[in-house]
PDB file of N, CA, C and O in Angstrom:
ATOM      1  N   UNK A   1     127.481  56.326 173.442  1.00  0.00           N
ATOM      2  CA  UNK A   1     127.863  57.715 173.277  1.00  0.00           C
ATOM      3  C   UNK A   1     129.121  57.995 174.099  1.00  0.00           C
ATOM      4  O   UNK A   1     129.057  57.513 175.230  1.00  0.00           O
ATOM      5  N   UNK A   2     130.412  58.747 173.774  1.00  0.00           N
ATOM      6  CA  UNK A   2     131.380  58.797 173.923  1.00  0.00           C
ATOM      7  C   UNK A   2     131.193  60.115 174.608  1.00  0.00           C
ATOM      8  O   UNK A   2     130.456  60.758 173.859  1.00  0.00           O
ATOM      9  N   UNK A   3     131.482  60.820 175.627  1.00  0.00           N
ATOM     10  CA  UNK A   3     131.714  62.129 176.524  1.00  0.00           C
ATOM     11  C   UNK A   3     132.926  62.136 176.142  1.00  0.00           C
ATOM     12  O   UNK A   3     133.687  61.170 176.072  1.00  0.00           O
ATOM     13  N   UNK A   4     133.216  63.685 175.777  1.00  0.00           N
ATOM     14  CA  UNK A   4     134.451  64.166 175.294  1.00  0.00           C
ATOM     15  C   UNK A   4     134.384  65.578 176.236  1.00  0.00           C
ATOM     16  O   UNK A   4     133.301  66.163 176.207  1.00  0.00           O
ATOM     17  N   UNK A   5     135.484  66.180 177.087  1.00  0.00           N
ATOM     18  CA  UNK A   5     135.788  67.103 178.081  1.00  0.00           C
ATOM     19  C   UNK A   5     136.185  67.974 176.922  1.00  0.00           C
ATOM     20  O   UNK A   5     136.734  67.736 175.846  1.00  0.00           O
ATOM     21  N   UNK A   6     135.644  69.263 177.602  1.00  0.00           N
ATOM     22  CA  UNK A   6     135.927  70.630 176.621  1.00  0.00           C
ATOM     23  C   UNK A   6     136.897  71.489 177.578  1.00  0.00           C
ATOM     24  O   UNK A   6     137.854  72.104 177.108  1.00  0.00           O
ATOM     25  N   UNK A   7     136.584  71.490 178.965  1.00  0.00           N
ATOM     26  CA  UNK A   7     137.550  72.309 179.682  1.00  0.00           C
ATOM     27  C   UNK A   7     138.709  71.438 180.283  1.00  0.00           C
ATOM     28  O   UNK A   7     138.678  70.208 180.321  1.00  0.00           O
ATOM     29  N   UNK A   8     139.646  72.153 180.708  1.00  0.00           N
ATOM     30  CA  UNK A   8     140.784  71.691 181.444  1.00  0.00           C
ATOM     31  C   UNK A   8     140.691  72.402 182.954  1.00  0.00           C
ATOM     32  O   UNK A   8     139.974  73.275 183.442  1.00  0.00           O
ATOM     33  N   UNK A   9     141.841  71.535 183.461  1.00  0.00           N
ATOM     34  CA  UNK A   9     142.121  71.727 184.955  1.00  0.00           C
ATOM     35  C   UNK A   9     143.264  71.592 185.217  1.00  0.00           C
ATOM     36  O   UNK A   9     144.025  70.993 184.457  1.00  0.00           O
ATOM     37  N   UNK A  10     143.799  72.327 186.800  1.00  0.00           N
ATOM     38  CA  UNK A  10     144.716  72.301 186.654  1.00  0.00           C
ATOM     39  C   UNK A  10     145.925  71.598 186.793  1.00  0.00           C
ATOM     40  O   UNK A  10     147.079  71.992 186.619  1.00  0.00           O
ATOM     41  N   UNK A  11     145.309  70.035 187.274  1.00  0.00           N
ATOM     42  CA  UNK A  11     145.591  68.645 186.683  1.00  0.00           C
ATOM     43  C   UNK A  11     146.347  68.327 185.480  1.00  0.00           C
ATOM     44  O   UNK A  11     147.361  67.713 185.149  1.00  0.00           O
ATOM     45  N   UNK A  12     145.335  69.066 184.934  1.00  0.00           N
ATOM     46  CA  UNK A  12     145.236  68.707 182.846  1.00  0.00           C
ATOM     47  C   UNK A  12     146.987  69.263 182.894  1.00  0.00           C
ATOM     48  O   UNK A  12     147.939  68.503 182.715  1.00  0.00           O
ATOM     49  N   UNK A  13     147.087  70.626 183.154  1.00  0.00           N
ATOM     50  CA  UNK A  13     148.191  71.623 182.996  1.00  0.00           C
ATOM     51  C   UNK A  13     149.373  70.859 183.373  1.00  0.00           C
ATOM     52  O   UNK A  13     150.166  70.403 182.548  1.00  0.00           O
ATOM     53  N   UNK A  14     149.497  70.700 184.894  1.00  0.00           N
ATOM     54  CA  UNK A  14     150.753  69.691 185.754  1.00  0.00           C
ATOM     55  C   UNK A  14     150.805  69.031 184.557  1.00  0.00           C
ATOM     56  O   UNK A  14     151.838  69.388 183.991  1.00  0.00           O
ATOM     57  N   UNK A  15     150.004  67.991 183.683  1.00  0.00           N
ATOM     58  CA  UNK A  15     150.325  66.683 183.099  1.00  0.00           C
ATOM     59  C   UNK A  15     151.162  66.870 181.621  1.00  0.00           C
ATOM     60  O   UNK A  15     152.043  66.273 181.002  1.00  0.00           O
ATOM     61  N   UNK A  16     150.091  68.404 181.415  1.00  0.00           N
ATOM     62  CA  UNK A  16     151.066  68.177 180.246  1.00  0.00           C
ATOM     63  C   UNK A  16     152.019  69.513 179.804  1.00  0.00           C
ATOM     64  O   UNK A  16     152.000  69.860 178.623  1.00  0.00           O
ATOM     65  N   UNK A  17     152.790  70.196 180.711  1.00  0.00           N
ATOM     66  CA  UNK A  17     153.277  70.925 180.744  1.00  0.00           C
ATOM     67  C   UNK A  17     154.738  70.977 181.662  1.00  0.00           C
ATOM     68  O   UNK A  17     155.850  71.505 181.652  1.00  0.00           O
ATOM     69  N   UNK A  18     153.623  69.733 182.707  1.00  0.00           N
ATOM     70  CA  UNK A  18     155.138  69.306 183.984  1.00  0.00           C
ATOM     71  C   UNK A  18     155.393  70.671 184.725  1.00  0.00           C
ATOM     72  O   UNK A  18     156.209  70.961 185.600  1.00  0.00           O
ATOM     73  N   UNK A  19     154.661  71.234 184.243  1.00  0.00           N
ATOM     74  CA  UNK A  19     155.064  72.334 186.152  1.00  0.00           C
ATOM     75  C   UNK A  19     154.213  72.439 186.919  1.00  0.00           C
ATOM     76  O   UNK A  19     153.074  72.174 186.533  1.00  0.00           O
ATOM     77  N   UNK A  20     154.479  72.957 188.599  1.00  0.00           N
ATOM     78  CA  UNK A  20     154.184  72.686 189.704  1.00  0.00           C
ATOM     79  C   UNK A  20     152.247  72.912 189.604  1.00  0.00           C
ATOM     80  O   UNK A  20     151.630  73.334 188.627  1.00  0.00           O
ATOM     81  N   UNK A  21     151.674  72.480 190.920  1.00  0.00           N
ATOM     82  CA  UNK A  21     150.575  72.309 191.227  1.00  0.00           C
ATOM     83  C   UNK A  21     150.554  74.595 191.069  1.00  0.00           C
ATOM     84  O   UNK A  21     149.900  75.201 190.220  1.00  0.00           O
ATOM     85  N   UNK A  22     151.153  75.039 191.788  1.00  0.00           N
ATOM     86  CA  UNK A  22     150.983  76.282 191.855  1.00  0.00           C
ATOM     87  C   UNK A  22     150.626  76.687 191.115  1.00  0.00           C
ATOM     88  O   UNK A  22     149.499  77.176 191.031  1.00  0.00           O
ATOM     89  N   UNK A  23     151.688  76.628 190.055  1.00  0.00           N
ATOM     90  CA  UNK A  23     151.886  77.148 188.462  1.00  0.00           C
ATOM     91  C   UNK A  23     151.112  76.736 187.843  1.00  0.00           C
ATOM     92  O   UNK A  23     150.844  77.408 186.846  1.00  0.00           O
ATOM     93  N   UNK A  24     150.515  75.756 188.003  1.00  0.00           N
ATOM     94  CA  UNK A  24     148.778  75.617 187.125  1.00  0.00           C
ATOM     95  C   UNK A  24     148.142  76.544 187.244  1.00  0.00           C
ATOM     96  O   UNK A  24     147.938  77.487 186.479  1.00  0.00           O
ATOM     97  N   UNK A  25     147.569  76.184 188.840  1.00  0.00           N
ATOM     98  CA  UNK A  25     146.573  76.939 189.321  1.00  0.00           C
ATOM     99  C   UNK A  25     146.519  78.673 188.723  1.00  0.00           C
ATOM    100  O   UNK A  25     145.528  79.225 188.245  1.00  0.00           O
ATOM    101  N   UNK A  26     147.963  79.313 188.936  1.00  0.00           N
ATOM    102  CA  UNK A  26     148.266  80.218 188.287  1.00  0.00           C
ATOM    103  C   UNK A  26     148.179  80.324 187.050  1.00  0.00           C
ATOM    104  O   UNK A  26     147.841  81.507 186.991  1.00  0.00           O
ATOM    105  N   UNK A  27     148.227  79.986 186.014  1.00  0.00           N
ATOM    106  CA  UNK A  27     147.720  79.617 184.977  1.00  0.00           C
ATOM    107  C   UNK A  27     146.539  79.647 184.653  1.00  0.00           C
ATOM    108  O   UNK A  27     146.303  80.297 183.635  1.00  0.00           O
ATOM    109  N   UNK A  28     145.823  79.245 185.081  1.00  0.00           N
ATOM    110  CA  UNK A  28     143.931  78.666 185.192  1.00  0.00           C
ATOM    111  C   UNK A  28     143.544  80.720 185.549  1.00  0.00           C
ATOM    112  O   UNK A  28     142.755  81.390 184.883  1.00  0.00           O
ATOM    113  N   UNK A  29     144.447  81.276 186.834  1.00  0.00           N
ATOM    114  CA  UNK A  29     143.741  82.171 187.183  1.00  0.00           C
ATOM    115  C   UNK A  29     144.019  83.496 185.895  1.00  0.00           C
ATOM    116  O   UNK A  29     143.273  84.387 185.487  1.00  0.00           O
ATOM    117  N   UNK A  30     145.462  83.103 185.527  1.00  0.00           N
ATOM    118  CA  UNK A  30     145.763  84.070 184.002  1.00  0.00           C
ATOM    119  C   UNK A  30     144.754  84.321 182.999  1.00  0.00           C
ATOM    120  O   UNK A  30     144.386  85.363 182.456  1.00  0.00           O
ATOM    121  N   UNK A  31     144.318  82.858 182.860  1.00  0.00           N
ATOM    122  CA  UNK A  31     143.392  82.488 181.885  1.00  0.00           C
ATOM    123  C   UNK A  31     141.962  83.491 182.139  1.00  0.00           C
ATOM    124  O   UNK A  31     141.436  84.257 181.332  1.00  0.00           O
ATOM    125  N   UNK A  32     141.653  83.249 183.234  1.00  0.00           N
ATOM    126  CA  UNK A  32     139.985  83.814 183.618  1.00  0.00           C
ATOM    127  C   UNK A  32     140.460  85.070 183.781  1.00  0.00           C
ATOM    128  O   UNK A  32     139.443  85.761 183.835  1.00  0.00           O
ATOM    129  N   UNK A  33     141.506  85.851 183.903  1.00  0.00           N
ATOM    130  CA  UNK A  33     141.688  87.647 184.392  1.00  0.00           C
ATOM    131  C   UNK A  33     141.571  88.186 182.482  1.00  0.00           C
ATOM    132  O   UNK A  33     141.178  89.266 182.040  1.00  0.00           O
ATOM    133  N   UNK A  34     142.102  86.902 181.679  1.00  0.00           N
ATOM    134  CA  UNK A  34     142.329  87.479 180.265  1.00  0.00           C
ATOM    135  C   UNK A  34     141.214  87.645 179.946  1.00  0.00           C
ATOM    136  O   UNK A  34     140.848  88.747 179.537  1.00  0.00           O
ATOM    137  N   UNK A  35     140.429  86.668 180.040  1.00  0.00           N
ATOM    138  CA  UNK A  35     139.015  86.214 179.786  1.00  0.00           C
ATOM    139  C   UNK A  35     137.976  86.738 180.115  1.00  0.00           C
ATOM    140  O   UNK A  35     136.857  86.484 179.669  1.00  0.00           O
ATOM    141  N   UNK A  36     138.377  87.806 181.231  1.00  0.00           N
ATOM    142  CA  UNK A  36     137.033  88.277 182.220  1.00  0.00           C
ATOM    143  C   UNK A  36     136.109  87.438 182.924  1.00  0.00           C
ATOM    144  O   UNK A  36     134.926  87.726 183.102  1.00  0.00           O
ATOM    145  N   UNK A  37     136.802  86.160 183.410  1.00  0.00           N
ATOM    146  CA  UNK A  37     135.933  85.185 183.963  1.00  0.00           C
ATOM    147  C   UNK A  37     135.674  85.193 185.143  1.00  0.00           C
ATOM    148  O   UNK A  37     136.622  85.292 185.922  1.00  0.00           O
ATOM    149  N   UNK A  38     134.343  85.095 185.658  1.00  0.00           N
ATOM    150  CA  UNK A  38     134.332  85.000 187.196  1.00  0.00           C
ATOM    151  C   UNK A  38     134.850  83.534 187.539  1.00  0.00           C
ATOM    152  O   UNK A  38     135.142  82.572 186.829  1.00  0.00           O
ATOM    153  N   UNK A  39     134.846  83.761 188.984  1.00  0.00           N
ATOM    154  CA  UNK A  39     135.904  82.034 189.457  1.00  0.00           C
ATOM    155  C   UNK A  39     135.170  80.926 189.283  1.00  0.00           C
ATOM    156  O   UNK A  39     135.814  79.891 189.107  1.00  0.00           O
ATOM    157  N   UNK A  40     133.573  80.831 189.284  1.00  0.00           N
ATOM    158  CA  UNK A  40     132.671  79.780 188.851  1.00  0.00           C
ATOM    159  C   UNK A  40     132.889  79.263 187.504  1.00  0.00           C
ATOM    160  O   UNK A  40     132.512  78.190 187.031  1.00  0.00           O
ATOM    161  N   UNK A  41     133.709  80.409 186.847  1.00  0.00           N
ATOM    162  CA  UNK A  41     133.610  79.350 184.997  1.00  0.00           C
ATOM    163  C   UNK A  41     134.760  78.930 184.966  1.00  0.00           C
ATOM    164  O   UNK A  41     135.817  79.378 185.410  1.00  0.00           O
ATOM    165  N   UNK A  42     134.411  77.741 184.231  1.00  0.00           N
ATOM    166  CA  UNK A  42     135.393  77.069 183.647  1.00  0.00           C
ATOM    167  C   UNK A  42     136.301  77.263 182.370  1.00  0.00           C
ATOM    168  O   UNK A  42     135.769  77.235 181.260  1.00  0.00           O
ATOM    169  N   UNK A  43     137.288  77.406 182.468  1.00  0.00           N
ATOM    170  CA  UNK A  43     138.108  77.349 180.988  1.00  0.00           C
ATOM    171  C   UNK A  43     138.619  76.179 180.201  1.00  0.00           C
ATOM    172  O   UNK A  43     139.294  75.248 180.637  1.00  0.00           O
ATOM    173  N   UNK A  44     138.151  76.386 178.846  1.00  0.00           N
ATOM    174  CA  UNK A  44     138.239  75.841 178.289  1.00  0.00           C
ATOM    175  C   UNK A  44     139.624  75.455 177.796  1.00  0.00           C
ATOM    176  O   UNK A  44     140.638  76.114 178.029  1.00  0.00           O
ATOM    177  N   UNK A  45     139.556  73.793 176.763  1.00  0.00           N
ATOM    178  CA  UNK A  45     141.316  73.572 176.228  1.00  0.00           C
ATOM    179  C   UNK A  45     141.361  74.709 174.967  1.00  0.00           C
ATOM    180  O   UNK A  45     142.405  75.055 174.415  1.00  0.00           O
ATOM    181  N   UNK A  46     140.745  74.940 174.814  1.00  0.00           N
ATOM    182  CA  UNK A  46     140.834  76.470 173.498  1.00  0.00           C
ATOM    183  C   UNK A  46     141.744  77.104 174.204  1.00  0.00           C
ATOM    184  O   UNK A  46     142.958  76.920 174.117  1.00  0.00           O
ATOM    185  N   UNK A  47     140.916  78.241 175.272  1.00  0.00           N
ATOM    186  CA  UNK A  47     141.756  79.106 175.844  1.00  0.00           C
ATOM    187  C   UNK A  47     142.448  78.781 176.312  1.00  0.00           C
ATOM    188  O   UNK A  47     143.351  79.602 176.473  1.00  0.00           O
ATOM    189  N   UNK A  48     142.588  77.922 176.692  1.00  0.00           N
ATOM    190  CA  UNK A  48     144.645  77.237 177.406  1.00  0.00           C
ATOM    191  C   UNK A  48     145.478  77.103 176.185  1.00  0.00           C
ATOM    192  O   UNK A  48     146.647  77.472 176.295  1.00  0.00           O
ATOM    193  N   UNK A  49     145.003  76.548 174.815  1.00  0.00           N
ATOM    194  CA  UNK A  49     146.348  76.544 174.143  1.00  0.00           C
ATOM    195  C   UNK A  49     146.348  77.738 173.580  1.00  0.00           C
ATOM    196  O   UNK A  49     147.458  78.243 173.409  1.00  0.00           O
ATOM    197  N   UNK A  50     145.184  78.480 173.158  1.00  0.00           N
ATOM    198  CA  UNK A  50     145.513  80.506 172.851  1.00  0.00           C
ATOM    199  C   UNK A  50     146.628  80.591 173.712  1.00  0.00           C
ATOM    200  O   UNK A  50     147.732  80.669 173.174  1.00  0.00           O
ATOM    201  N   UNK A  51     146.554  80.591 174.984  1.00  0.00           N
ATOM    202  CA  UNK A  51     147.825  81.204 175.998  1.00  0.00           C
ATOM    203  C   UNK A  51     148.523  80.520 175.703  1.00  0.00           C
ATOM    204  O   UNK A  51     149.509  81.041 175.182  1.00  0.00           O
ATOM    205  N   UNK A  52     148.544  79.000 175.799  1.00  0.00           N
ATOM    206  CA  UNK A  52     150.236  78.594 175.659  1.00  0.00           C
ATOM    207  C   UNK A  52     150.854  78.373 174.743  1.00  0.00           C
ATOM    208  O   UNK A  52     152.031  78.012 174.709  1.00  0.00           O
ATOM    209  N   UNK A  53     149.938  78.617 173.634  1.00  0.00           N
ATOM    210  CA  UNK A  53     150.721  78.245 172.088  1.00  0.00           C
ATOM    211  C   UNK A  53     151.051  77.060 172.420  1.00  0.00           C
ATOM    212  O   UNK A  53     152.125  76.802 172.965  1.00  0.00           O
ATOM    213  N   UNK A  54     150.182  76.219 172.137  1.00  0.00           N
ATOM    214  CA  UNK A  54     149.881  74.536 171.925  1.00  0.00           C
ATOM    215  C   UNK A  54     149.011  74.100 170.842  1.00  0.00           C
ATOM    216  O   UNK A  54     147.784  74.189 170.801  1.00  0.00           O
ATOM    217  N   UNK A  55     149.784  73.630 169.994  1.00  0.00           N
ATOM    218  CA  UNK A  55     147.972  72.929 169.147  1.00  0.00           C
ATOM    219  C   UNK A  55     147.089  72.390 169.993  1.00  0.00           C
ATOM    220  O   UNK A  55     147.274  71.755 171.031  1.00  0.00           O
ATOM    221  N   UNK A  56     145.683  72.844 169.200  1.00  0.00           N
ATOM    222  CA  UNK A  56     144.030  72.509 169.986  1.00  0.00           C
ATOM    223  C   UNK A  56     144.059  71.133 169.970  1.00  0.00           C
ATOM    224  O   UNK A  56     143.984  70.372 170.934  1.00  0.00           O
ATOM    225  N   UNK A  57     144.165  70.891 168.885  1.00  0.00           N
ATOM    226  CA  UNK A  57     144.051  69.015 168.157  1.00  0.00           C
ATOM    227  C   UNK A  57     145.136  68.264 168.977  1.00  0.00           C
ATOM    228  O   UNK A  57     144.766  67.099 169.124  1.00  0.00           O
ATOM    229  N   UNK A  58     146.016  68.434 169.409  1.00  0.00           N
ATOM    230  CA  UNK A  58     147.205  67.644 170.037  1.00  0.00           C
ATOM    231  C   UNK A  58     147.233  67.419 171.688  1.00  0.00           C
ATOM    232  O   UNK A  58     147.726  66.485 172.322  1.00  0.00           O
ATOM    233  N   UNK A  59     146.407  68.809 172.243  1.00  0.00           N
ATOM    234  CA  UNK A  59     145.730  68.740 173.265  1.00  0.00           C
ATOM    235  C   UNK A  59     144.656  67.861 173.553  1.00  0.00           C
ATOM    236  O   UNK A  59     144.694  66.766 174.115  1.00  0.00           O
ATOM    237  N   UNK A  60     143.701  68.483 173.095  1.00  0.00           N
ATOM    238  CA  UNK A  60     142.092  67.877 172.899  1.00  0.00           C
ATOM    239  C   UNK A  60     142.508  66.148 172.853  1.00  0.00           C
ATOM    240  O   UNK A  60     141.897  65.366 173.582  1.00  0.00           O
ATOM    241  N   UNK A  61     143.484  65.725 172.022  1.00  0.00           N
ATOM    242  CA  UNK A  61     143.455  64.261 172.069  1.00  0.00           C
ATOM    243  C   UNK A  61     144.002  63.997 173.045  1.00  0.00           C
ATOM    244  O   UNK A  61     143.367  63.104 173.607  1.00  0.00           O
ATOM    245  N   UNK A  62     145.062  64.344 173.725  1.00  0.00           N
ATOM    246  CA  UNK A  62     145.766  64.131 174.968  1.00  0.00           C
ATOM    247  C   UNK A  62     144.700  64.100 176.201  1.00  0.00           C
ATOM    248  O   UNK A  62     144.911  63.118 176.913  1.00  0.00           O
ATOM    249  N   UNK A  63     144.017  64.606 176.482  1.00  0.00           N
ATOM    250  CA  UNK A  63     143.265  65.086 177.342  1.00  0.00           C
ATOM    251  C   UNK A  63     142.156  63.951 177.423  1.00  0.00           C
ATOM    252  O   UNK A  63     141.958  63.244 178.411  1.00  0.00           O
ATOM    253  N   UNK A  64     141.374  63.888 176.060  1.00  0.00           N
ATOM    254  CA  UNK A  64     140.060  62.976 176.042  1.00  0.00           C
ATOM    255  C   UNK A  64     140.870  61.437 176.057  1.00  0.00           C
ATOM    256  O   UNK A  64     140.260  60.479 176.531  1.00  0.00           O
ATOM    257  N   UNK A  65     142.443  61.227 175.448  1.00  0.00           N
ATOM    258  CA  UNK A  65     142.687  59.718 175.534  1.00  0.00           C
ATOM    259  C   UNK A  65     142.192  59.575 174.200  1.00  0.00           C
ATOM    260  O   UNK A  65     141.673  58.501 173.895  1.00  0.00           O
ATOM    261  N   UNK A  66     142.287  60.633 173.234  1.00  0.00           N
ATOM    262  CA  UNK A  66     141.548  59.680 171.611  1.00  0.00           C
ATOM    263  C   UNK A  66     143.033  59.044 170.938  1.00  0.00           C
ATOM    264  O   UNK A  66     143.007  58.377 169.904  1.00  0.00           O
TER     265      UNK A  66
END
């Protein structure tokens, strides 16, 4: 059985976006204020490419390595 990651981090972001550790993190926190998320949840690669206007599919493979 193959584990496939549904959320991102702000790892994920730096890697494939190339800006700073900050500017993730900032990012991640955009995400959860849009979202109404408390700081315990995680966001998902959905809601990261909603915000960044990224394809899901081009992500999602980047991310899992498919």
């Amino acid at each position: 059985m193959i584990l496939r990651r549904l959320c991102i981090n702000p790892k994920d972001i730096e890697w494939i976006t190339g800006k700073s550790p900050r500017c993730a993190r900032e990012i991640i926190r955009d995400i959860k204020l849009l979202h109404q998320k408390e700081k315990h949840q995680l966001v998902t690669i959905k809601e990261f490419c909603d915000y960044i206007g990224l394809p899901y599919d081009d992500v999602f493979k980047m991310i899992n390595k498919i």
